[in-house]
Backbone bond lengths (Angstrom), bond angles and torsions (degrees), N, CA, C in turn:
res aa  C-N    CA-C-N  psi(-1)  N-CA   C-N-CA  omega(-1)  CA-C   N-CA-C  phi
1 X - - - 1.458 - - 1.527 110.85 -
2 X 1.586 117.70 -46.23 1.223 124.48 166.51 1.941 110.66 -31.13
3 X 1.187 84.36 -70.25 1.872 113.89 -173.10 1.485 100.32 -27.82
4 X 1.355 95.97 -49.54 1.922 106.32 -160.58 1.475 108.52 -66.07
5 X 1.677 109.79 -48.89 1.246 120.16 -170.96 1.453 101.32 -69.08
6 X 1.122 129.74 -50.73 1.882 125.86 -175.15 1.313 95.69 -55.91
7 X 1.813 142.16 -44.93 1.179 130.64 168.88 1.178 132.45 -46.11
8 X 1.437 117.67 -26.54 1.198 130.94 -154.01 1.855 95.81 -102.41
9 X 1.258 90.02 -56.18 1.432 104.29 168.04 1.538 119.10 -35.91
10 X 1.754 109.65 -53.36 1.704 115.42 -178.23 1.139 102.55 -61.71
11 X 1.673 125.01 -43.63 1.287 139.06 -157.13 2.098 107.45 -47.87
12 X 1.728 86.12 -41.79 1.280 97.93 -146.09 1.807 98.64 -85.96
13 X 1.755 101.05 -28.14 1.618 98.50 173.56 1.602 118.53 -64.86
14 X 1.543 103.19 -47.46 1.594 110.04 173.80 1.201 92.97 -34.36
15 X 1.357 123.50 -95.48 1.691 139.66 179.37 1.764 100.02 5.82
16 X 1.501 107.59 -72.64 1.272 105.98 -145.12 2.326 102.42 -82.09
17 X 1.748 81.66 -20.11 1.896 73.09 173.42 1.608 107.01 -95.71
18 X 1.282 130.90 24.11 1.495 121.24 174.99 1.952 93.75 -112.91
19 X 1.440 108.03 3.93 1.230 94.37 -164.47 1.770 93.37 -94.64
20 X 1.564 105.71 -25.05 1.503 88.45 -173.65 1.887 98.03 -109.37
21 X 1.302 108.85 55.45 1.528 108.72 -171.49 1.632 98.53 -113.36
22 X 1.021 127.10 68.41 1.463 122.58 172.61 1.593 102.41 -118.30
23 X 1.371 99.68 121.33 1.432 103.86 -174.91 1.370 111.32 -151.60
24 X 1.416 123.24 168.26 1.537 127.77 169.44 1.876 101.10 -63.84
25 X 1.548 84.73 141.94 1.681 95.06 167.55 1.525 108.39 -85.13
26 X 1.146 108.04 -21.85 1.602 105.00 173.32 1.728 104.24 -88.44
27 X 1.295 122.54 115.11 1.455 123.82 147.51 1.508 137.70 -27.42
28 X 0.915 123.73 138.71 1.983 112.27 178.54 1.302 88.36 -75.56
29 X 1.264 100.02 150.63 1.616 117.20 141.35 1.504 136.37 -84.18
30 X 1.584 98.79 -44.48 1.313 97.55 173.66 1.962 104.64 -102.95
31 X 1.352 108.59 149.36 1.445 94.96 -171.45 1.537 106.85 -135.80
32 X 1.546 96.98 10.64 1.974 100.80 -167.58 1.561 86.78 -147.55
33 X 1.465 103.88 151.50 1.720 113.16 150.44 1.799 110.45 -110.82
34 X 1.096 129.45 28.38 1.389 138.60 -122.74 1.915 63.88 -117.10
35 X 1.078 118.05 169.90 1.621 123.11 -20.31 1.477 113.08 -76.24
36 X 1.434 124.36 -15.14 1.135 127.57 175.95 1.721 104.40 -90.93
37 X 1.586 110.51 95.27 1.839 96.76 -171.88 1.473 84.05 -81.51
38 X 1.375 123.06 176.19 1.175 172.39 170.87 2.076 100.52 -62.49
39 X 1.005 118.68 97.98 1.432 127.14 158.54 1.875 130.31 -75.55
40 X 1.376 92.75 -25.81 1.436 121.29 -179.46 1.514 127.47 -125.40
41 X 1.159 128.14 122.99 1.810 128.33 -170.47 1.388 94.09 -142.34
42 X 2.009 94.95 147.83 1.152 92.74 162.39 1.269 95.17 -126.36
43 X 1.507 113.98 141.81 2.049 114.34 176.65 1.075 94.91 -103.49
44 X 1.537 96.29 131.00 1.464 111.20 166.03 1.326 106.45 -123.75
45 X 1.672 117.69 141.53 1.821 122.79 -150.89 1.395 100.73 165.76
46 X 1.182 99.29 -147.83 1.554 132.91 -158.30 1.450 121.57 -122.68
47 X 1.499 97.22 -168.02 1.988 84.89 165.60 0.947 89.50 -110.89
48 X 1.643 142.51 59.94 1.557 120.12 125.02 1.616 117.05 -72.65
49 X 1.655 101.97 -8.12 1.320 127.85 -162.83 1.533 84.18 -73.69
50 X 2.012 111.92 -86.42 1.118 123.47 -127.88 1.516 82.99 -91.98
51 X 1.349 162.54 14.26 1.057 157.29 169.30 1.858 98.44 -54.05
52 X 1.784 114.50 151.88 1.209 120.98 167.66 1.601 105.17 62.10
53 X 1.637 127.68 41.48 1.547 102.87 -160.78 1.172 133.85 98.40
54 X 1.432 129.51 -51.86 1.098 130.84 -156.42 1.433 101.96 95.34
55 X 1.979 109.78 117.95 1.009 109.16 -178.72 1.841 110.09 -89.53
56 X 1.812 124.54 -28.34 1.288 99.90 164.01 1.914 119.04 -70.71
57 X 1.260 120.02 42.88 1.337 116.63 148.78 1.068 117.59 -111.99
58 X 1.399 132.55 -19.99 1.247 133.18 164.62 1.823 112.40 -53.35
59 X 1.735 84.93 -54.17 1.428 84.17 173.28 1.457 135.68 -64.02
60 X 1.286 111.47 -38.19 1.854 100.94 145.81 1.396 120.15 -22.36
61 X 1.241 106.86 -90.18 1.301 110.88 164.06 1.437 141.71 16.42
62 X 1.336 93.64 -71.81 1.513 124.50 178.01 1.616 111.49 -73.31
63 X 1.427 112.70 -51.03 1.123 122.34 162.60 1.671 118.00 -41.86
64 X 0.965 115.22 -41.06 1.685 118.33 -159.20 1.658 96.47 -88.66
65 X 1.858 103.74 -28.70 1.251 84.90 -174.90 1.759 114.06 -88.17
66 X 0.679 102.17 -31.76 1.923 111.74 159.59 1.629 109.39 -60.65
67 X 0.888 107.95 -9.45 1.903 92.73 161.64 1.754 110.58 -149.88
68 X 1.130 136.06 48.62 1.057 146.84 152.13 1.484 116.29 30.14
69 X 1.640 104.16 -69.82 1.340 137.24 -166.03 1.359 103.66 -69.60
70 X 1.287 121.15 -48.87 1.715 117.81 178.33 1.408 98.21 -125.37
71 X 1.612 127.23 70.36 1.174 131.03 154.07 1.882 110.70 -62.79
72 X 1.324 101.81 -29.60 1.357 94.64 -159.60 1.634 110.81 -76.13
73 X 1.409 114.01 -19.27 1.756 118.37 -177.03 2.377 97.77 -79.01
74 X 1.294 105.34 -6.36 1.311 95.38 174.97 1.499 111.77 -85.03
75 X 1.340 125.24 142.72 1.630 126.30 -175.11 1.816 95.83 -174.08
76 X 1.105 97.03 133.43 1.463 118.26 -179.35 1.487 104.58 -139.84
77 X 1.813 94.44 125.96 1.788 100.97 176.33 1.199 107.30 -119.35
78 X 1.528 113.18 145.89 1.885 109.64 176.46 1.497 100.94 -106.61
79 X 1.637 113.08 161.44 1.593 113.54 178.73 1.782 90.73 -152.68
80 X 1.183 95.93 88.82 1.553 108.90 175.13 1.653 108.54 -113.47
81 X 1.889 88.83 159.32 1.417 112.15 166.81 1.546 111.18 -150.07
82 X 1.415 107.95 105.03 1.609 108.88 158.72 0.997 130.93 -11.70
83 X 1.495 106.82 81.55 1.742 107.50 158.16 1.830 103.26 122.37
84 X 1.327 101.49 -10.72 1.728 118.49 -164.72 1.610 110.23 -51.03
85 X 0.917 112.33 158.85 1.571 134.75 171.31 1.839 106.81 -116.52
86 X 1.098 115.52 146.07 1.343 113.21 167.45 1.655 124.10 -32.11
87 X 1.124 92.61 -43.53 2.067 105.63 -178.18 1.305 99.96 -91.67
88 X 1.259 125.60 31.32 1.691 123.02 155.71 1.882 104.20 -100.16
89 X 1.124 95.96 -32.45 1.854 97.29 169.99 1.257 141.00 -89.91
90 X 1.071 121.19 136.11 1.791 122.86 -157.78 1.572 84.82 -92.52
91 X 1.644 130.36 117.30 1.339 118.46 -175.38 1.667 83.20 -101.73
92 X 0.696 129.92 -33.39 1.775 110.19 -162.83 1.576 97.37 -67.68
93 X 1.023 124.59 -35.77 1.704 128.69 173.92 1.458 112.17 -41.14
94 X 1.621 102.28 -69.07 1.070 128.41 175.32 1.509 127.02 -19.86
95 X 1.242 90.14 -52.17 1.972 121.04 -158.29 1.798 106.61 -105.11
96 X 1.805 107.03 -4.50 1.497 112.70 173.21 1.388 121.76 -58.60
97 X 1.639 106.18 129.40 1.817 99.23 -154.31 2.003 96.73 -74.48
98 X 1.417 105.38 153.65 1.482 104.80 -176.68 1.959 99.24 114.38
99 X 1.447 122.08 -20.13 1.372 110.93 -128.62 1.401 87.47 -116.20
100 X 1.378 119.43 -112.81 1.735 123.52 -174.97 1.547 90.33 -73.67
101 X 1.365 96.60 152.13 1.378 126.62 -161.73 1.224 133.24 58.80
102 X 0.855 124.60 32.53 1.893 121.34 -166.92 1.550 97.79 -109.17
103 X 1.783 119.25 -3.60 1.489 95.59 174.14 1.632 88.27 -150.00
104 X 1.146 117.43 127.41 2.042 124.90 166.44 1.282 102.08 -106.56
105 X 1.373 97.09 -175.78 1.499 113.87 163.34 1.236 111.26 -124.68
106 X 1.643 96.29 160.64 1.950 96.81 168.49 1.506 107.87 -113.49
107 X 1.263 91.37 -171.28 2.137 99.80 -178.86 1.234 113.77 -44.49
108 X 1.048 116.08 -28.54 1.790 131.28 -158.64 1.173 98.99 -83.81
109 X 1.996 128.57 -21.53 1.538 119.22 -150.81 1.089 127.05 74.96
110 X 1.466 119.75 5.70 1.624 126.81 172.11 0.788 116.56 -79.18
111 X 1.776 117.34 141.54 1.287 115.65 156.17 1.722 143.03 -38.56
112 X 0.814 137.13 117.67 1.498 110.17 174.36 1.148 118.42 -136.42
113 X 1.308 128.43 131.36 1.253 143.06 -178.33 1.792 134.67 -55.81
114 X 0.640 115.94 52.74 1.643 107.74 -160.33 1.286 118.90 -46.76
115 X 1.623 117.01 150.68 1.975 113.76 -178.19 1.590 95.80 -43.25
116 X 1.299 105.28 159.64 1.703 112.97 153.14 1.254 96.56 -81.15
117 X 1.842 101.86 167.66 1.346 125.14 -160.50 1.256 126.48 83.92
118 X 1.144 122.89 176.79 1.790 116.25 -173.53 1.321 110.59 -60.92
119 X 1.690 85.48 125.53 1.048 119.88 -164.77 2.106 115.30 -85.22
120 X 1.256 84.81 -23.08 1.595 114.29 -158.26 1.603 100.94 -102.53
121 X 1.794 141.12 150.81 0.834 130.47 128.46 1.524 135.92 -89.55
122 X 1.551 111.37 -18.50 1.285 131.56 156.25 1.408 124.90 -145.48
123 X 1.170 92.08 164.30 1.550 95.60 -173.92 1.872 101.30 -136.87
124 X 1.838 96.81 106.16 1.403 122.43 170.08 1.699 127.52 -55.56
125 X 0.954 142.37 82.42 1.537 130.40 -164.06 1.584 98.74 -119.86
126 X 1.620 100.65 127.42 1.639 137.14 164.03 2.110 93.94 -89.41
127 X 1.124 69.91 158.20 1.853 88.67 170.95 1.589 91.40 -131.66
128 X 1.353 103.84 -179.37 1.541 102.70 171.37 1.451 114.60 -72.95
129 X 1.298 109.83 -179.06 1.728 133.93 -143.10 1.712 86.51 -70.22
130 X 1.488 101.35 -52.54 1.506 110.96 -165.83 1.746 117.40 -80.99
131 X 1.628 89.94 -36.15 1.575 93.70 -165.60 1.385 132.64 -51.36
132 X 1.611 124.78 -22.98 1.555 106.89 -178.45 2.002 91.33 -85.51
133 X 0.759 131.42 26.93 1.859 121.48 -169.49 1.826 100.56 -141.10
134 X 1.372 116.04 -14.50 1.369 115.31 -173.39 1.213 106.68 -96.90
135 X 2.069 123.10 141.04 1.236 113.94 -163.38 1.588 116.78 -82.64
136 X 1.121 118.44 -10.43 1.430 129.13 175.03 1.264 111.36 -76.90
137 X 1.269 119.86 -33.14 1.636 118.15 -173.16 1.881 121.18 -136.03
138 X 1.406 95.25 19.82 1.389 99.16 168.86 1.680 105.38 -71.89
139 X 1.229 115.95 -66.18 1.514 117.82 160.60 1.670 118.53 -18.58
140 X 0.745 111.99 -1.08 1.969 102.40 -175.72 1.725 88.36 -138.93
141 X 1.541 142.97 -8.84 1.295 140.80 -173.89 1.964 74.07 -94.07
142 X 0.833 129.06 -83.24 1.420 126.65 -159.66 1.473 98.72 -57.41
143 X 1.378 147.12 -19.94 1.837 127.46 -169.78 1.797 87.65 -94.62
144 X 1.453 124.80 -9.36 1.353 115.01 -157.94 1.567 106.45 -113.01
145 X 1.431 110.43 -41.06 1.670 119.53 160.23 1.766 92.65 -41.65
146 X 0.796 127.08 -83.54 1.637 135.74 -174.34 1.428 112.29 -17.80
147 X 1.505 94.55 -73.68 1.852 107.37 -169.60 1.782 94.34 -71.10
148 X 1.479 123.82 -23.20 1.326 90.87 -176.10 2.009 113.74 -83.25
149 X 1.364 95.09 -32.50 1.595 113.89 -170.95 1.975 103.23 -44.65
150 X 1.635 95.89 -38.80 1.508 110.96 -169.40 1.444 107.06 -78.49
151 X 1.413 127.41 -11.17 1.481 133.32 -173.89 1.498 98.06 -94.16
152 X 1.966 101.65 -57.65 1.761 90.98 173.11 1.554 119.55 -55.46
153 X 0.900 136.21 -31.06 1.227 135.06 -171.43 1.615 109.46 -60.33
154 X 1.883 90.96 -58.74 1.874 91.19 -175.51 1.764 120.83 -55.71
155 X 1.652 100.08 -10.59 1.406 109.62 -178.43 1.719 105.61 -71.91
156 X 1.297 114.37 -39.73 1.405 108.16 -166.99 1.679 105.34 124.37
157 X 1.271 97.29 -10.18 1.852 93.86 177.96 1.267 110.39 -102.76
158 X 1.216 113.13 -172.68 1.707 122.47 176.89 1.297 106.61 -122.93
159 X 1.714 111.47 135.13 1.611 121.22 179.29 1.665 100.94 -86.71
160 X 1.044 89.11 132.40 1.780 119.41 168.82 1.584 127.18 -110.64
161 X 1.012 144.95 95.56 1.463 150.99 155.01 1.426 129.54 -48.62
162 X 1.165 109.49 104.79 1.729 106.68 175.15 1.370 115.99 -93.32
163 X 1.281 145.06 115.87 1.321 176.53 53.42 1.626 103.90 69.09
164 X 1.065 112.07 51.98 1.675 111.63 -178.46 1.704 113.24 -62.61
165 X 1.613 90.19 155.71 1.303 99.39 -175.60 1.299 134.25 -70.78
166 X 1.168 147.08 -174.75 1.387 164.59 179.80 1.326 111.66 -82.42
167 X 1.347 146.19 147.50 1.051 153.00 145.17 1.302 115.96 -49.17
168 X 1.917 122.93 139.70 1.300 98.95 -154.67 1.811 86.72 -101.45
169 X 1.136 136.07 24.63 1.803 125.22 130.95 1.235 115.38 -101.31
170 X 1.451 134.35 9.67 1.560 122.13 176.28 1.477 93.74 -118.88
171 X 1.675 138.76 91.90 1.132 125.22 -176.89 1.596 100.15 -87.91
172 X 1.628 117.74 -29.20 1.057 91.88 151.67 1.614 168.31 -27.73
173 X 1.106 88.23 -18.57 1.899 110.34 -179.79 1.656 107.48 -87.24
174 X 1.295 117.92 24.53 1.612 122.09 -153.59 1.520 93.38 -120.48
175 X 1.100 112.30 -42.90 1.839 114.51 177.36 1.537 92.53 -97.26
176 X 1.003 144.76 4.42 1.815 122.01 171.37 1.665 100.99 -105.86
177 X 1.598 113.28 -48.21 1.916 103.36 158.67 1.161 111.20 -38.28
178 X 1.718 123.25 -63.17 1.272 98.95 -153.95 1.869 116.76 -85.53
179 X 1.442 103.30 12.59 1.765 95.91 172.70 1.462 107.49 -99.39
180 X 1.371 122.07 -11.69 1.367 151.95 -177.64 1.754 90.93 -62.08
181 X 1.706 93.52 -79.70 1.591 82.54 -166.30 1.643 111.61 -89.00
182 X 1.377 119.10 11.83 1.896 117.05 172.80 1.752 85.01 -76.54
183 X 1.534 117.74 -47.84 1.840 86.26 -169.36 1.183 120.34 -72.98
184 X 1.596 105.55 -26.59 1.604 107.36 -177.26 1.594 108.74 -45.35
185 X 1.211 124.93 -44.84 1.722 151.02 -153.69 1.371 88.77 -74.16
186 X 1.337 109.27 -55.32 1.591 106.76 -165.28 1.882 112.62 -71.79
187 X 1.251 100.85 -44.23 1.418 117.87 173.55 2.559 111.97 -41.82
188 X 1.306 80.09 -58.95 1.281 74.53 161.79 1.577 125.42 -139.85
189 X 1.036 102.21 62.43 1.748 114.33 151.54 1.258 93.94 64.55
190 X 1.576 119.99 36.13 1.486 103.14 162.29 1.592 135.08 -119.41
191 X 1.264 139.70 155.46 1.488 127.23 -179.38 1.281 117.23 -80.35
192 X 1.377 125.54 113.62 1.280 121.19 -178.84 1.782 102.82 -90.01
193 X 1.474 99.03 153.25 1.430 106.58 170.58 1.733 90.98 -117.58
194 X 1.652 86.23 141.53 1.397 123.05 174.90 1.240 135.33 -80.99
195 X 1.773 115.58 45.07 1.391 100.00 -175.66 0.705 127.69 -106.20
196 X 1.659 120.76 21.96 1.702 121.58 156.00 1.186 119.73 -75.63
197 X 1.521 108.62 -20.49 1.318 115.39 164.28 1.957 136.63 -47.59
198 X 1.517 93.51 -53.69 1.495 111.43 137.46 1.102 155.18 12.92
199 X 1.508 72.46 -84.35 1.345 110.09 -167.49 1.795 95.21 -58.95
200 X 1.648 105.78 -70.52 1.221 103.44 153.31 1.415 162.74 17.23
201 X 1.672 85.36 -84.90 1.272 96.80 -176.83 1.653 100.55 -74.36
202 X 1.468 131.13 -54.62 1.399 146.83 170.87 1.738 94.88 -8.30
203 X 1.568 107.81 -63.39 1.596 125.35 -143.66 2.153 86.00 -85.18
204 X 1.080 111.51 -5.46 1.685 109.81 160.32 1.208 111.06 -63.96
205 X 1.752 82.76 -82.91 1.747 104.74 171.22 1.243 139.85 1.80
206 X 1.571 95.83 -68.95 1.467 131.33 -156.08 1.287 108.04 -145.24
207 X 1.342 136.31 67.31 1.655 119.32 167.16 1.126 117.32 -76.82
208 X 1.335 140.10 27.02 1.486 129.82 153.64 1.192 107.83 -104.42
209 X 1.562 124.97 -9.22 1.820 114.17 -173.57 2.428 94.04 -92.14
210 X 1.498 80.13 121.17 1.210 98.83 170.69 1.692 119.42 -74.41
211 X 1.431 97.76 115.75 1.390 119.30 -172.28 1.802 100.08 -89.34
212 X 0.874 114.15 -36.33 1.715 124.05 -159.70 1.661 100.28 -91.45
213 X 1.138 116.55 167.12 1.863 146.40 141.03 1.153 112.68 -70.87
214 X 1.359 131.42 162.16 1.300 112.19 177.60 1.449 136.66 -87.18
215 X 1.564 97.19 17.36 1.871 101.61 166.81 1.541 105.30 -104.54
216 X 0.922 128.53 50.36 1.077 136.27 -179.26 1.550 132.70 49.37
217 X 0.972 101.93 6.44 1.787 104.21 -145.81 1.643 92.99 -130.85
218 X 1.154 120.22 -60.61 1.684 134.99 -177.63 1.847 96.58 -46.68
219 X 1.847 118.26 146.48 1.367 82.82 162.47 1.372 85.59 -111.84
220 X 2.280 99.71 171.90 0.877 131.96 148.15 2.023 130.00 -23.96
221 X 0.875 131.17 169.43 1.549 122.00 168.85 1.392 115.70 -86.93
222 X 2.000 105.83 -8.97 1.632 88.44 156.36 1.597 114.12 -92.78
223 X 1.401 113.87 2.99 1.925 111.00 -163.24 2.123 78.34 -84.65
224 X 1.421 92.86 -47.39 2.109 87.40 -164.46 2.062 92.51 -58.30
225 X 1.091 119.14 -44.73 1.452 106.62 -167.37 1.707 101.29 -60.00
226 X 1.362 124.53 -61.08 1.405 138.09 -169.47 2.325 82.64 -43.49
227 X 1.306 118.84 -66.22 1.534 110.26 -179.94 1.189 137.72 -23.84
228 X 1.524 76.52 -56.39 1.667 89.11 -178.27 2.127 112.60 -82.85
229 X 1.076 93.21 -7.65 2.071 83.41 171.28 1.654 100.62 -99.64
230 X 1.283 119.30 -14.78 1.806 101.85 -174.29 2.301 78.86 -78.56
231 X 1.484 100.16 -59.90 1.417 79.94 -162.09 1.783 128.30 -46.46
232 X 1.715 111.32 -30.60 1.206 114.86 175.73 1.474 105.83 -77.70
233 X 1.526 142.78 -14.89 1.508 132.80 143.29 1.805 118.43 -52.28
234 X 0.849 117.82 -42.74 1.410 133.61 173.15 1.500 121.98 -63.44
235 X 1.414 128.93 -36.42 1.269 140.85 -152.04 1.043 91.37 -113.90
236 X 1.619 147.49 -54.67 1.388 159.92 -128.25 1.631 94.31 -128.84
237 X 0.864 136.95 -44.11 1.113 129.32 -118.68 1.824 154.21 -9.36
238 X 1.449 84.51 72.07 1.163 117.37 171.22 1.372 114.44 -78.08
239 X 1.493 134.84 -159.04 1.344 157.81 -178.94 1.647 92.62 -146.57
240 X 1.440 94.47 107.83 1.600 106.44 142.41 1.161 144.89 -38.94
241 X 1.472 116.81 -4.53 1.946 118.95 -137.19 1.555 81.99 -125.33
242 X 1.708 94.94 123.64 1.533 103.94 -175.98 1.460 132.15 56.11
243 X 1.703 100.84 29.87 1.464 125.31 160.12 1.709 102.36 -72.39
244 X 1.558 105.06 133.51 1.568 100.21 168.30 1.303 148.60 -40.29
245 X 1.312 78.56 -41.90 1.833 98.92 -173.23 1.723 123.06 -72.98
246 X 1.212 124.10 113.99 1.544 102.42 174.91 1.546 109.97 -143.21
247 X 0.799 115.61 160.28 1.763 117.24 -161.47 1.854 92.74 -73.89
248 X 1.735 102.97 150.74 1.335 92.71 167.88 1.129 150.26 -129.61
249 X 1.227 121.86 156.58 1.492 124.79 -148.25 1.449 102.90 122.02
250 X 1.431 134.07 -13.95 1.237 123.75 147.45 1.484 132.61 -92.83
251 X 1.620 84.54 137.50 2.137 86.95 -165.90 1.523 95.47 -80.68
252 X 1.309 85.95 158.31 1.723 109.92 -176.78 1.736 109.12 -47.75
253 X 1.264 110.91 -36.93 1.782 94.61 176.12 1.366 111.61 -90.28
254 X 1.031 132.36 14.99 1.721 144.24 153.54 1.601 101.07 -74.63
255 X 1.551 113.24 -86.76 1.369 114.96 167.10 1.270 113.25 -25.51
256 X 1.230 159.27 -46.38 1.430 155.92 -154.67 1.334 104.48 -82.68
257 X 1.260 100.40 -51.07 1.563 116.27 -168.49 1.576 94.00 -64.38
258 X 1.386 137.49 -54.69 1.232 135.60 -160.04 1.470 120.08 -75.27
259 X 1.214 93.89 -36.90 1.620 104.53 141.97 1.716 148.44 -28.53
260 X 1.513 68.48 -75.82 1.628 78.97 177.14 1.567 126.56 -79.62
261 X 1.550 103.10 -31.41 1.911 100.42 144.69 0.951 110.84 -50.09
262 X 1.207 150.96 -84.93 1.210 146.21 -168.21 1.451 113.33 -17.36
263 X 1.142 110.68 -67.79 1.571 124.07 -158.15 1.793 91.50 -61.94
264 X 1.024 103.02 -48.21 1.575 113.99 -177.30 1.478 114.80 -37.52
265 X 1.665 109.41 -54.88 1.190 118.54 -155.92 1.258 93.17 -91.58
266 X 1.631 146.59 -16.39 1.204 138.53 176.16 1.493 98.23 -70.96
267 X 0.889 116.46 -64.58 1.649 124.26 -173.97 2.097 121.51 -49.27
268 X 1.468 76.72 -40.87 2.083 88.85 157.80 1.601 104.12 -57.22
269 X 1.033 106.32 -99.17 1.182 137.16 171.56 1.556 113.58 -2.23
270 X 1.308 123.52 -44.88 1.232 142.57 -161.56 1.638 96.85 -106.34
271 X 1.169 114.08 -45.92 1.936 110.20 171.84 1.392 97.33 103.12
272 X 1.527 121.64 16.17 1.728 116.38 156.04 1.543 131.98 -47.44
């Protein structure tokens, strides 16, 4: 009787860890920016970006509230265009010293001036929803990951890849993103964050908590909150779980939950 139940028992863990096992067949290579993380990003993308707000403002956010003491060296800028592919953005433009970033604000609404010089410690780039997996335009996600990764670099920053999500009727698109952008990452020395991965695991979890907008594709204000903690697990490497900050209109066992996937899937993902 013992025998049966420990069978039944293995039966049922396999079960429940193959259910949230969707991952790249290719491994990361790089899996930290540590020890010096990144205080400063610039995302460059889409409106999977600026949907709900802008999800690197959330991530500020989060940042400031996980370090109190030097909230003020955290700053995150977005540079989106509806619908974009990597080769919709001029990155050497972008990254021209004098240009984005030379003035933020603080809590107060003040102006503030930042030193000249790099402005940025990394620079995050999405392609479109479809493009590293579509056969017409996978070819220009891989010639453009390249030429852009090699521009951030000559700047002095580090290229970063975000791992966008799946369509919430094509879950299929969840293992071809994420081998899409694990080689892209590996190809040029960059850390991808995993939040199509996430996305995922969340929609195990929880298939009634709505990740999406209602065209399927946009997320929800829990898909941008769930974004922004895999990327601030990823970027920082911190743990999301029982960070202050959470977007609102989500109750605290939403937040937890989005969280703690998160943290999960960075740490999968990465081979911690």
């Amino acid at each position: 009787m013992m025998r049966l139940f420990a069978r039944v028992m293995l039966a049922m863990c396999l079960a429940v860890a193959a259910c949230f096992n969707v991952q790249a067949q290719t491994k990361p290579k790089v899996t930290s920016l540590g020890p010096d993380f990144p205080k400063a990003a610039l995302f460059v993308g889409n409106s999977f970006f600026y949907f709900n707000n802008g999800m690197p403002g959330h991530l500020t956010f989060m940042e400031r509230a996980a370090d109190p003491a030097n909230k003020a060296v955290y700053r995150n800028t977005m540079v989106t265009i509806g619908g974009s592919g990597l080769d919709w953005h001029d990155m050497d433009n972008l990254l021209r010293p004098g240009g984005l970033g030379a003035y933020s604000f603080d809590e107060q609404n003040n102006v503030i001036f930042n030193k000249p010089g790099r402005q940025y410690d990394a620079v995050v780039m999405m392609d479109c929803s479809q493009c590293p997996i579509h056969p017409q335009l996978k070819d220009a996600f891989t010639t453009f990951a390249k030429k852009d990764s090699e521009i951030v670099g000559a700047h002095g920053m580090r290229p970063v890849f975000f791992m966008s999500w799946a369509y919430a009727d094509k879950p299929e698109m969840t293992e071809q993103l994420a081998e899409a952008y694990t080689v892209a990452g590996n190809a040029n020395d960059a850390l991808v964050i995993p939040a199509g991965l996430a996305f995922a695991r969340v929609r195990k979890l929880q298939p009634e908590l709505n990740l999406y907008a209602p065209d399927k594709r946009h997320p929800s204000p829990a898909g941008t909150y769930l974004a922004a903690c895999v990327t601030f697990a990823a970027l920082t490497g911190r743990s999301p779980v029982d960070n202050a900050y959470a977007i609102i209109g989500l109750d605290a066992g939403t937040t937890q939950l989005l969280q703690n996937a998160a943290w999960d899937t960075v740490q999968e993902y990465y081979g911690r």
